[in-house]
C-alpha positions in Angstrom: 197.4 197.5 10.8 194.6 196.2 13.2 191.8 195.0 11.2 190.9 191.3 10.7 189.9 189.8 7.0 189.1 186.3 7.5 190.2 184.0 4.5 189.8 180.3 3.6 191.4 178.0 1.4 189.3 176.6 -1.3 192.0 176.5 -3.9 190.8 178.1 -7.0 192.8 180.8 -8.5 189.7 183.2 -8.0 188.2 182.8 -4.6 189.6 184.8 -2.0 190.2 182.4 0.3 191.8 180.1 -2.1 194.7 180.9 -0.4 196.8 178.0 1.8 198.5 180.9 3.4 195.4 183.1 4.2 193.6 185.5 2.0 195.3 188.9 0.0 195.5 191.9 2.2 192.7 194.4 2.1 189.6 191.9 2.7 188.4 192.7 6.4 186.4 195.3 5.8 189.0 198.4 5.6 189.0 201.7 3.6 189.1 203.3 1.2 188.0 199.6 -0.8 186.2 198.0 2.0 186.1 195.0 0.3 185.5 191.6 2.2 185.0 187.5 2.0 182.0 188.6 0.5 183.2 189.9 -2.6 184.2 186.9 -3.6 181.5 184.2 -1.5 178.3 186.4 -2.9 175.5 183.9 -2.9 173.5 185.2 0.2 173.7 188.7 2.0 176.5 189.3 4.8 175.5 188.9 8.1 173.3 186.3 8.3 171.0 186.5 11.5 171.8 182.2 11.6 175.4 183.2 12.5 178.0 185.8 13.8 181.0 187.2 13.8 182.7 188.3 17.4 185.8 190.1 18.7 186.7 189.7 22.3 189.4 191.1 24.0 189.5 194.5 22.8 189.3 197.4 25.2 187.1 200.3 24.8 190.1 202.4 26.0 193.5 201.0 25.1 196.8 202.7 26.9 199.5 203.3 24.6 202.1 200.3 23.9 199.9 197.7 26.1 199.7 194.6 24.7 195.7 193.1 24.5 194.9 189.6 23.9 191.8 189.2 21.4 190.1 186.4 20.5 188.1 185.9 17.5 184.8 184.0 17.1 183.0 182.6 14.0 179.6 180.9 14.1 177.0 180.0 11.6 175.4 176.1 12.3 175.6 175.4 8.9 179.5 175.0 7.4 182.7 173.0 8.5 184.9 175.2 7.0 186.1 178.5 8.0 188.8 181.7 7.8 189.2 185.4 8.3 191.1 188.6 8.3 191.9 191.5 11.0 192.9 194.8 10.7 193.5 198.1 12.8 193.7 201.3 11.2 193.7 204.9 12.6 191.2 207.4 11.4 193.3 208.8 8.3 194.2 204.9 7.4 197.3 204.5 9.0 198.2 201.2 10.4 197.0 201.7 14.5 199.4 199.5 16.3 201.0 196.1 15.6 199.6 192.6 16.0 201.8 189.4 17.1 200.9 185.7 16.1 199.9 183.7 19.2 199.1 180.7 17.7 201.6 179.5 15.3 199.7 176.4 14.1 196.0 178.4 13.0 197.2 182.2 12.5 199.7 184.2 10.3 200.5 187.7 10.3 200.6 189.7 7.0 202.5 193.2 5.6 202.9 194.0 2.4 205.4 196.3 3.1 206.7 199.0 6.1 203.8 201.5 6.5 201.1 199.0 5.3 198.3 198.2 7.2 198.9 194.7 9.0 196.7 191.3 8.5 196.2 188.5 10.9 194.5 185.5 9.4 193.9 182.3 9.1 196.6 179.7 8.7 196.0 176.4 6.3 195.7 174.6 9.3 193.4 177.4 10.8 190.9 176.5 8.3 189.7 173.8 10.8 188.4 171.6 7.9 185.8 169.6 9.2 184.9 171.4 12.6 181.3 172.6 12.9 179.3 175.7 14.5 181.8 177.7 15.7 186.0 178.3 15.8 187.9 180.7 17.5 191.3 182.5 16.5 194.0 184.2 19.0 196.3 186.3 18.9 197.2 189.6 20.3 197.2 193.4 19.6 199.7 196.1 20.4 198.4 199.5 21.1 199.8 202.3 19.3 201.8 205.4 20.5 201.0 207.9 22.3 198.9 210.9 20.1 197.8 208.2 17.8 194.0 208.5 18.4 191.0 206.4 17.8 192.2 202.8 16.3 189.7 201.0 14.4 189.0 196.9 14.2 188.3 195.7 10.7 187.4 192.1 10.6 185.6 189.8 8.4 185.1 186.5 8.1 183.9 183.0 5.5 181.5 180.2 6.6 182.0 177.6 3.7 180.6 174.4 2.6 184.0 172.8 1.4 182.7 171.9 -1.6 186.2 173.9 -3.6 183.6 177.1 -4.9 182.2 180.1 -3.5 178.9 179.5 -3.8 175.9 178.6 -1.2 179.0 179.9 1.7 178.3 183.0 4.6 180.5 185.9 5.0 180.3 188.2 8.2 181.7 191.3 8.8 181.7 193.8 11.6 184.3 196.6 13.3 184.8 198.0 16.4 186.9 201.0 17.6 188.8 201.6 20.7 189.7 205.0 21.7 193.3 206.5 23.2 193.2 207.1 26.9 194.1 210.2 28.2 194.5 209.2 31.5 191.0 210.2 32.6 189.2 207.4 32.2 189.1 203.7 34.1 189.8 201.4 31.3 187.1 199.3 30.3 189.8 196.9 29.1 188.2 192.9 27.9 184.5 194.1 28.7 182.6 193.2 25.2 180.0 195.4 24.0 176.4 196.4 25.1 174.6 194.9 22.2 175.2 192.3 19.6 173.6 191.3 15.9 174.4 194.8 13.9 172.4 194.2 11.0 171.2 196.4 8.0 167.9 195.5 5.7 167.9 195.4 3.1 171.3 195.8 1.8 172.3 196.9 -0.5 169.1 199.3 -0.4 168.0 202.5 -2.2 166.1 204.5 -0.2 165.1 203.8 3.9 166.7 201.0 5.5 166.6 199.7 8.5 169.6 199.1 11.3 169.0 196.2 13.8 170.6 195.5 16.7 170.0 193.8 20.5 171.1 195.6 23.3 172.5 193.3 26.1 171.6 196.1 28.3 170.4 199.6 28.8 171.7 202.5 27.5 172.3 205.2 24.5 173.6 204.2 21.2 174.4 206.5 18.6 174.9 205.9 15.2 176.4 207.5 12.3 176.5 207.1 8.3 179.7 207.6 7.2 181.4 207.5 3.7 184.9 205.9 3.0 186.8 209.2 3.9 185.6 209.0 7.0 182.6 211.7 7.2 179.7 211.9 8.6 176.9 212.2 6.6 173.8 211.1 8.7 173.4 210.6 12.6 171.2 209.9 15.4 170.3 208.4 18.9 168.4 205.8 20.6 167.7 205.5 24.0 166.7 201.3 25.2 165.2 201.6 28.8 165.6 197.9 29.2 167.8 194.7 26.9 166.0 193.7 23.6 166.3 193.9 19.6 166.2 197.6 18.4 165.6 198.9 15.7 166.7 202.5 13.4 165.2 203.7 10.2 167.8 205.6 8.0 167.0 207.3 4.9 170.1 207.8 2.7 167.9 208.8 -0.1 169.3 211.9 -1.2 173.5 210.5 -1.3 174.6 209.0 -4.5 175.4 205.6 -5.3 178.6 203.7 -3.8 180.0 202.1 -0.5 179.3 203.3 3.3 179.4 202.2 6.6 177.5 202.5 9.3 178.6 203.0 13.0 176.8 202.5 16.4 178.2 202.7 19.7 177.6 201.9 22.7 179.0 202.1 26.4 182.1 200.2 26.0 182.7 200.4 22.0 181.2 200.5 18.6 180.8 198.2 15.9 180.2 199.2 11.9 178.3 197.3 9.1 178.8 198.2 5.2 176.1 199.7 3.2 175.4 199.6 0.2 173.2 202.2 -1.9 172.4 201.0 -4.6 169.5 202.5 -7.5 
């Protein structure tokens, strides 16, 4: 499984990251549920522009077997306490690879049970209780077998207040995908991606919204709408000339209610945000 599902320990029987030992599989963002910290820590909208979620590390093309050292970063200015959950997944939702625990002390590693997707999160310890604007997790990410195709990051992760609820916390989520090398590329291993800030508004929405993003640099982005099989139901291109904030209309008008997510990649990789249509 290589996703990440960030999860905190709050210790009440219903929060999600009430967990000492790091929050139930199946919160970082991965199909079919896509369910993340923000489930339970609902107060404001994920992806606060005050804050962000980052994964570091990855490459755009992974080589089969190769291990990759990723490093996770949470930031909002606000909260002093803090967790998450990673996953990787192929495109029919098979777990893409392995993960190992570099960090004994702040991380575990999670699997229900042979064949399930697999969790790194955060430890009790990994919690880092007290520590403000920003923590970082490691660990480390073995690339799948040859023929396996496209693995995609799930991650999300909780800002909280500490004060033992879910309320008044902030939950980020994002995703990235690296593709299989076939030999005929250079390997843009460890090179991060060419914008930063994915953000949809409003969400959940029911009708146009509007996908937000800065490019770090120039370049064509491409984004796609796709439901929780994995199809594409709306896409498009952007072309930035020079860095700065972007911005895409998308009108999902005519698709009925329920759960999406929305892709955009760049040079080096591609990132996802969850959408919500809602009437």
């Amino acid at each position: 499984m290589i996703v990440a599902v960030i999860s905190l320990t709050l210790g009440l029987a219903g929060s999600l990251f009430g967990h000492a030992r790091g929050a139930p599989d199946g919160y970082a963002g991965d199909p079919p549920l896509a369910r993340t910290c923000r489930d339970c820590h609902n107060t404001f909208a994920a992806n606060d522009p005050n804050g962000f979620i980052r994964l570091d590390g990855f490459p755009g093309f992974y080589r089969p077997g190769q291990r990759y050292d990723l490093q996770l970063t949470l930031f909002d200015p606000r909260n002093a306490r803090w967790g998450f959950e990673i996953t990787a997944l192929t495109r029919d939702q098979r777990p893409a690879g392995d993960f190992l625990v570099l960090d004994t002390l702040n991380t575990l590693r999670s699997r229900a049970r042979e064949g399930s997707p697999v969790y790194i999160k955060q430890s009790l310890a990994g919690n880092f209780s007290g520590t403000h604007n920003s923590v970082v997790w490691r660990f480390a990410w073995i690339a799948p077998e040859a023929g396996t195709g496209p693995a995609v990051f799930y991650y999300s992760g909780a800002s909280c207040n500490g004060d033992g609820g879910v309320r008044n916390d902030y939950c980020y989520s994002r995703g990235a995908t690296s593709q299989e090398s076939l030999g005929i590329f250079d390997e843009p291993a460890q090179q991060p991606l060419v914008f930063d800030g994915l953000l949809l508004s409003p969400n959940p929405f029911n009708g146009p919204a509007t996908l937000r993003f800065s490019a770090t640099a120039p370049g064509q982005f491409n984004w796609s709408l796709i439901d929780l099989q994995g199809r594409s139901l709306r896409s498009g291109s952007i072309t930035a000339v020079a860095a700065g904030v972007r911005l895409v209309s998308i009108d999902a008008s005519e698709l009925p209610d329920g759960l999406y997510m929305i892709r955009l990649t760049g040079i080096t990789g591609s990132s996802m945000v969850r959408a919500v249509l809602l009437r």
